[in-house]
N, C-alpha and C positions, 0 to 999 in steps of 0.2 A: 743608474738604472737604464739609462742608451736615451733618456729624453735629452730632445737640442734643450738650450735655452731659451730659446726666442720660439720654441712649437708653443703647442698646445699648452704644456705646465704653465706655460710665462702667461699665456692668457688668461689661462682659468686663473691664477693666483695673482695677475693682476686685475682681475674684473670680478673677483667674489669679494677679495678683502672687502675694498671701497663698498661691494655691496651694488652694484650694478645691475646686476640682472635681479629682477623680481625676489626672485628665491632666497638671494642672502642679506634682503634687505633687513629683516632681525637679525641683535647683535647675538641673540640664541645660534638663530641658523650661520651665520659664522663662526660662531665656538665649536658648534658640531661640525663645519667643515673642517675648520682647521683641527682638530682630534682626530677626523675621519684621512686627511692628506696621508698618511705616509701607509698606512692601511690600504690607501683606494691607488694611489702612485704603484703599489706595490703590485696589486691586483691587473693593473692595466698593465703595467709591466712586461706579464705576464704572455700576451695576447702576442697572436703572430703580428699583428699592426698594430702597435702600442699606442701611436701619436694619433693615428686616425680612430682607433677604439677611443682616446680618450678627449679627441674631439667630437664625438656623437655626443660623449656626457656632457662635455659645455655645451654643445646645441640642446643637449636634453634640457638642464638647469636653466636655462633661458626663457623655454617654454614655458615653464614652471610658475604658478602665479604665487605661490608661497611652496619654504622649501624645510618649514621646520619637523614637519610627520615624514617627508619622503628620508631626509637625512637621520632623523631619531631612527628610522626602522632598520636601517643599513645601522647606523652607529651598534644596534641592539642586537644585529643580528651579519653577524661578520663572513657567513657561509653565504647570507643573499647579496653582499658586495662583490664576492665570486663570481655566483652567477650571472648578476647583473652583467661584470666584467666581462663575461663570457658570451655571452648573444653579445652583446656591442662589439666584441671583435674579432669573433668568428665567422658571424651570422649579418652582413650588409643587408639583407634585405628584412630582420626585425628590428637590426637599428633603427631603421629611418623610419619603421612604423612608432618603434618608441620614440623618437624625436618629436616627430610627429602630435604622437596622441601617448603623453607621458602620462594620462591618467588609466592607461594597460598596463601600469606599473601597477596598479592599486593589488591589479587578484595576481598578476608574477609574483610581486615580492610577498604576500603573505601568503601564499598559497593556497591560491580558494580554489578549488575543486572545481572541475570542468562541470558544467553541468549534463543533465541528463535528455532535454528537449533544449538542444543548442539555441535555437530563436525561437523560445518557447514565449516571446513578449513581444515578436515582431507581428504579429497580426492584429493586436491592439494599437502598437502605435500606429500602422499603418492605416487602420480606422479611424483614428482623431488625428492622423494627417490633414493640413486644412487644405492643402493641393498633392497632385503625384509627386513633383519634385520635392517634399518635404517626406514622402514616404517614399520616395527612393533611396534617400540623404539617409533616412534611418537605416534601411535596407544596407547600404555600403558600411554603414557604420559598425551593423550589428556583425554583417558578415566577415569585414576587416577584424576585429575587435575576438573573436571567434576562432578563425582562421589561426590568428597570432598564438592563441592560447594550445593548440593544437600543436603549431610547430615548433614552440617552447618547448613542451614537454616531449616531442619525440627528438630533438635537437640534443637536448639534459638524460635519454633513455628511461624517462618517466610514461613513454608509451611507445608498443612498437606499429610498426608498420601497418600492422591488417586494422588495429584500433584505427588508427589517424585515418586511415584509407574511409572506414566505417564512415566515423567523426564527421571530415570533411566532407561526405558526400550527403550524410542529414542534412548538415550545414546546408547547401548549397536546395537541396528537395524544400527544406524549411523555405529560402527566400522566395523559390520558385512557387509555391504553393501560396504562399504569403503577397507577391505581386501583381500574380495573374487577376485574379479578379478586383484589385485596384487597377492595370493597365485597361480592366476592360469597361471598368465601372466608368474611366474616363474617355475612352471611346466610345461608347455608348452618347454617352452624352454631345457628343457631335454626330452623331452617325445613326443612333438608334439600337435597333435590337435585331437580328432575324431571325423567322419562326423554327423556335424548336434550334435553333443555334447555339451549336458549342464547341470550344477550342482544347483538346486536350496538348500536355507538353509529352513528348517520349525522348527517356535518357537512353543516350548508348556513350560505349564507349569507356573511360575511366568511371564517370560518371553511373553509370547504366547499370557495370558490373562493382561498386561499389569500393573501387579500388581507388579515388584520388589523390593525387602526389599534390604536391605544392605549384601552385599555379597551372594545374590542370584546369585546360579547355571545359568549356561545356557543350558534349556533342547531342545535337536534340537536333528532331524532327517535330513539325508541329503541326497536325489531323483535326478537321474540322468537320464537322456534320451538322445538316439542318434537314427539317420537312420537307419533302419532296418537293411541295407546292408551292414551297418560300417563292416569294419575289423576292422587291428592293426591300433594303433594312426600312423598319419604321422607327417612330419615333425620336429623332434627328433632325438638327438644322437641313440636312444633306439626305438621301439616301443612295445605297450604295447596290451594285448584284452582290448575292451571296459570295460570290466565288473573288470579287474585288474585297469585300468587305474583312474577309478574314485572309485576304493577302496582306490587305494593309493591317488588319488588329496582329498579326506574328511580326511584321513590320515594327510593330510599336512594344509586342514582348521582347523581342530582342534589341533592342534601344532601351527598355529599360534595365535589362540583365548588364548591357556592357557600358550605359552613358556615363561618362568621367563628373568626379565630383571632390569634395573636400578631402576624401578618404581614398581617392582615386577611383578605377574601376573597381566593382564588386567582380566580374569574371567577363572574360573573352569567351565568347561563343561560336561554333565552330559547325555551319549547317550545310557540309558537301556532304553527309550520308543520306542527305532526305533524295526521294528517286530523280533521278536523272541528274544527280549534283548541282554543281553551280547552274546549270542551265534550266532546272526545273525548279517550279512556282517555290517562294516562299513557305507555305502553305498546304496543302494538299487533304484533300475530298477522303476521307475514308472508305469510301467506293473503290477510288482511284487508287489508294496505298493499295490496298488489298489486291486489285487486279492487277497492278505492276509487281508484287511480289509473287504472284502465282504465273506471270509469265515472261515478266521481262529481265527478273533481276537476275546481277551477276553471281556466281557463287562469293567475291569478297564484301558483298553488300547482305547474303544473306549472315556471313559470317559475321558482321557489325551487327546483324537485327539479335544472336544467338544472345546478346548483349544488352540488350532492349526491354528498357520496362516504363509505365504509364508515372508519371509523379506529379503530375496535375492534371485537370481539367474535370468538368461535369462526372460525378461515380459510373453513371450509364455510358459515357462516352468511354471511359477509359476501360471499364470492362469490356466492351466491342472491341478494342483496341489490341487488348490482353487477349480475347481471341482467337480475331485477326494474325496477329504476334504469332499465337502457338499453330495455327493453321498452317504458316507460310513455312515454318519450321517443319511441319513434320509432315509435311508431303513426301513422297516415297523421289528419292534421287541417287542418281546414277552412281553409287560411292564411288569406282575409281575415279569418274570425273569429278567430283570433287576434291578428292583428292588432290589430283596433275592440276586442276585448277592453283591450287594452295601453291604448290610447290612451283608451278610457274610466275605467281606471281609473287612470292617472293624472291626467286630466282630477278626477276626484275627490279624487284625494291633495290634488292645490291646491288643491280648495275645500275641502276640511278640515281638511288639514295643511301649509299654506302654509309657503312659507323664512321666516326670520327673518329678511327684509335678504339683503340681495347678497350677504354673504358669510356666509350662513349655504350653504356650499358643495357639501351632500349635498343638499338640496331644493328649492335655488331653482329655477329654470327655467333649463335646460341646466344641470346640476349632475349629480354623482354621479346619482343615480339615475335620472335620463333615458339617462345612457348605458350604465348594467346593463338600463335595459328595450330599450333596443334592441340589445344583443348576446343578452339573457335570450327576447326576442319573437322576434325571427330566428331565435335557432337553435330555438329549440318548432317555430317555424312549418316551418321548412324541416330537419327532423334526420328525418323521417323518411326525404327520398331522400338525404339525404349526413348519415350518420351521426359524417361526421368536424369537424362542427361541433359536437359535443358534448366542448368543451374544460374546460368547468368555472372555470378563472380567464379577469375578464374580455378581457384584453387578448388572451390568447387566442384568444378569440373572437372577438374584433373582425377580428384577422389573418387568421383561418379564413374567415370572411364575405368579408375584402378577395379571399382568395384562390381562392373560389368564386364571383367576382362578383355577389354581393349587394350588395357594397358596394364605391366607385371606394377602387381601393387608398390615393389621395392622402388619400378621406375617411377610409378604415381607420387611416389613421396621422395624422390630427386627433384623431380619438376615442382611438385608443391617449395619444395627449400629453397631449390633457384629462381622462382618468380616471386618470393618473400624476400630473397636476398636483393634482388634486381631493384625492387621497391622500394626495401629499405635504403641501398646506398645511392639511389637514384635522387630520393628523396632531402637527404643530407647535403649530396654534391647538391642539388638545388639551391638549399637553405644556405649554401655556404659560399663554395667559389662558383658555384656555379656549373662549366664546364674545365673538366681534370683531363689534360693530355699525357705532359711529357711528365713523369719523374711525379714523387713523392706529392703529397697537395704539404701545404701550413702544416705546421704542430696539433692547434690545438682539433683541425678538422679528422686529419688522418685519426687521432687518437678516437675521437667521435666512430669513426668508420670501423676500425678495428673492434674498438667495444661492441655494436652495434652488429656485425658480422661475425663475432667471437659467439652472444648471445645467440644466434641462428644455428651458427655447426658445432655449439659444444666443446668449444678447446679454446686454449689462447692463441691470440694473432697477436705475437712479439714483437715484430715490423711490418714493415709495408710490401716487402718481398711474403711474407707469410700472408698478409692481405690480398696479394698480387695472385699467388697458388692456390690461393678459393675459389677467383673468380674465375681462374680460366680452367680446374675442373669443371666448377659450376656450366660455363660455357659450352665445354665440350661434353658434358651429358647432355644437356639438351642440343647442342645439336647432334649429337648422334640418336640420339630420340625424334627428331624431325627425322632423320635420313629415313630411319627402321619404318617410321609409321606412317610418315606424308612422302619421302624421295630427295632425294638429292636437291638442293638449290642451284649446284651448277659453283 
C-alpha cells in the first residue's frame, strides 16, 4: 500500500495491540481494531498523504479515553471509515481540530444534523459561567465545535457555499451577541455604569454581508452612546469619562472575541474600517460616526459601510445605528466620482497588492474583489435614488442592480456565478492546501474542487485543465464588467 515500515502503520500496530493508548485498552476494542486494519490501511491509503492522514488517527486514538463505540461505529459503518479518512487527509486544518476535540467525531460520524440556532445554548452557559474566562472557554468551544461542523459538510458537498457563508456568519452574530453583555457585566463591576450608556457591535465586511469563508476576519466597528449629561461612570471601584470608559469596554470586546484558549482563538478581528482606521479611537461616539460619514469619509469606506449591519448592542442603540447606516448611504453623491474613485483604487490595490497567480482567486484580476467593487461602487453610486439597492450580501446586490437596470440581467447572473464560484473554491483551497499556485493541487482536493465548480455551471469538469477554463472565463467576465461599468484598472 506505499506504507514505510517503521511510519505510522508500525506505530499504530505496535502501540494498539499491547493496548497502550487508552482506547484499546479492552480486549473488545482491539478485536474491532484489528477486523477494522485492512479496511481503515486501505481507506488512508487512499489519501494524497497516507502516512501523515494516518498519523492524525494515531494522535486521534490517543486522545481517546475509551475506544469501543468510536471503533464499533466505523466497524458498522464502512462509508464513515471513508469519510473519516478523508478530512484527515485532505483537510490539515479539521484534522487537528479532531485530534484535538475527538469528541466532534460524536455528530460527524453519525450524522446529526447541523442545527438550526447554531449557539442556540451559549447564552445559558454563559450565565452560569462562574467567571468570564469560563464563558469565554465555552464561547471558543461552541464556536470551534460549530465551525468544524460547517466545514465538514461543505468539504463532503453536503452544503454549498451561500449555506456555509449563511451558517458561519449566525455562528459567529450568535457569540457576539452572546459575550457582549458578559464582557460588559464584568467591566461594570470594576468600573460602573454610565448614564444611559450603551455599546452596540457593527459587522461589515465577510461578516456584515453574510458571506464568511473559513477563517474569516471579523470586521466590526464599535459605537457608543450615553446621556448627554453623563459624567464619570458610577458604581465602580474606579470611575472612568464616558469617552475613556467605552475605549476601554471595546478594548475588552475585542480580547474577548480573539483571547487564545484550549480550543485556540474563536476569531481574529480586524478594526481598520472603523473612521480614521488604525489611527482613530477604538470606539467611537455615534454623534461622531455619523458626522465622519456625512463629511469626511472616503468613497472605499463608504463602500465597506454598503456592507454594514448592527449584530449587537442595546435594540435603541442599534436602531439609531441602522439609521445612521442608511443616511450615510443615501445622501445624493457625485456618481462618476464614485465611480473613478472605485476604479482608482483598485487600480492601486494591483500595484500594491497584486494576486498571487491565477488562482490566488480573491485578488487576481476579475476575482472576488472586482466583483464586491462593482456591486459595492453601484450601489454607493446609485442608493441614493433607489434605496433598494442597499442589499448588504453581495449576490444580492448584484440581482437588485440586474433588476433596476444598472446591469443587463444576463450579466447580473454571470457575476452572481463568479462570486458563488470564487466562494466556493476559495473556501476548499482554505480547508485544504491552503494556498494553490503552480500545477494541479492533491488528488483528493482537485476532485473536491471540480465537483464543487461542476455543481455551479452545470456540466462536468473532467480535469483540471477543464477546472482551469471556468475560472478564467469566470474571470474574465467580470472583469470586463468592471471595465463596462466602473473603468479600466490600469
Amino acid at each position: 500500500m506505499g506504507f514505510g515500515a517503521r511510519g505510522p502503520v508500525g506505530a499504530l500496530l505496535g502501540g494498539c495491540h499491547p493496548g497502550r493508548p487508552r482506547a484499546t485498552r479492552s480486549g473488545r476494542a482491539r478485536e474491532l481494531l484489528t477486523e477494522l486494519m485492512p479496511a481503515l490501511l486501505a481507506a488512508f491509503a487512499r489519501q494524497r498523504e497516507p502516512e501523515a492522514a494516518l498519523a492524525r488517527f494515531d494522535s486521534l486514538l490517543n486522545r481517546l479515553s475509551a475506544g469501543v463505540n468510536f471503533l464499533s461505529t466505523l466497524h458498522r459503518n464502512p462509508k464513515l471509515l471513508d469519510r473519516m479518512a478523508g478530512l484527515l487527509g485532505a483537510a490539515p486544518q479539521l484534522a487537528d481540530h479532531l485530534a484535538r476535540r475527538p469528541v466532534a467525531l460524536e455528530g460527524l460520524l453519525t450524522g446529526a444534523a447541523i442545527e438550526a440556532q447554531p449557539l442556540a445554548s451559549l447564552p445559558a452557559l454563559v450565565r452560569e459561567a462562574r467567571d468570564l474566562d469560563e464563558a469565554l472557554e465555552a464561547a471558543r468551544r461552541l464556536v470551534t465545535e460549530r465551525n468544524f461542523e460547517v466545514d465538514a459538510a461543505l468539504l463532503e458537498g453536503a452544503m454549498d457555499a451561500d449555506a456555509a457563508g449563511l451558517r458561519r456568519s449566525a455562528i459567529a452574530d450568535a457569540a457576539i451577541s452572546a459575550l457582549l453583555p458578559a464582557v460588559q457585566a464584568d467591566f461594570a463591576r470594576r468600573f460602573g455604569k454610565v448614564a444611559d450608556g450603551g455599546l452596540a457591535v457593527i459587522a461589515l465586511g465577510k461578516l456584515g454581508g453574510r458571506e464568511m469563508l473559513p477563517a474569516s476576519d471579523l470586521d466590526l466597528i464599535l459605537v457608543y452612546d450615553h446621556a448627554e449629561d453623563a459624567g464619570g461612570s458610577e458604581g465602580g471601584a474606579r470611575s472612568l469619562a464616558p469617552s475613556e470608559y467605552f475605549i476601554r469596554l471595546a478594548q475588552q470586546v475585542v480580547a474577548a472575541l480573539t483571547a487564545p484558549g484550549a480550543e485556540g482563538r474563536a476569531y481574529e478581528v480586524d478594526m481598520r474600517l472603523r473612521p480614521s482606521g488604525n489611527k482613530g479611537p477604538l470606539a467611537v461616539r455615534l454623534s461622531a460616526f455619523a458626522r465622519y460619514h456625512a463629511e469626511e469619509a472616503w468613497t472605499w469606506e463608504r463602500m465597506a459601510l454598503s456592507r454594514a449591519r448592527s449584530v449587537a448592542g442595546p435594540a435603541a442603540l442599534c436602531r439609531r445605528v441602522t439609521e445612521v447606516l442608511r443616511e450615510a448611504l443615501t445622501t445624493p453623491r457625485d456618481v462618476a466620482k464614485v465611480l473613478e474613485d472605485a476604479r482608482s483604487m483598485r487600480a492601486r490595490m494591483l500595484r500594491e497588492l497584486p494576486g498571487d497567480g491565477p488562482w490566488d482567486l480573491k485578488a487576481r484580476p476579475g476575482g472576488l474583489v472586482e466583483v464586491e467593487f462593482i456591486a459595492q461602487a453601484l450601489s454607493v453610486a446609485h442608493a441614493p435614488t433607489d434605496a433598494r439597492l442597499l442589499r448588504g450580501t453581495t449576490r444580492e446586490v448584484l440581482a437588485a442592480l440586474g433588476r433596476a437596470g444598472l446591469l443587463e440581467e444576463r450579466e447580473a447572473a454571470t457575476l452572481i456565478q463568479a462570486e458563488r464560484l470564487w466562494r466556493t473554491l476559495l473556501a476548499l483551497l482554505r480547508l485544504t492546501v491552503g494556498k494553490l499556485r503552480d500545477g494541479a493541487p492533491p488528488a483528493p482536493v482537485e476532485e473536491a474542487l471540480r465537483r464543487s465548480a461542476a455543481m455551479l455551471v452545470h456540466h462536468d469538469l473532467p480535469d483540471f485543465a477543464a477546472l482551469t477554463r471556468v475560472v478564467e472565463d469566470h474571470a474574465g467576465a467580470v472583469r470586463a464588467s468592471f471595465e463596462r461599468r466602473i473603468g479600466a484598472p490600469g
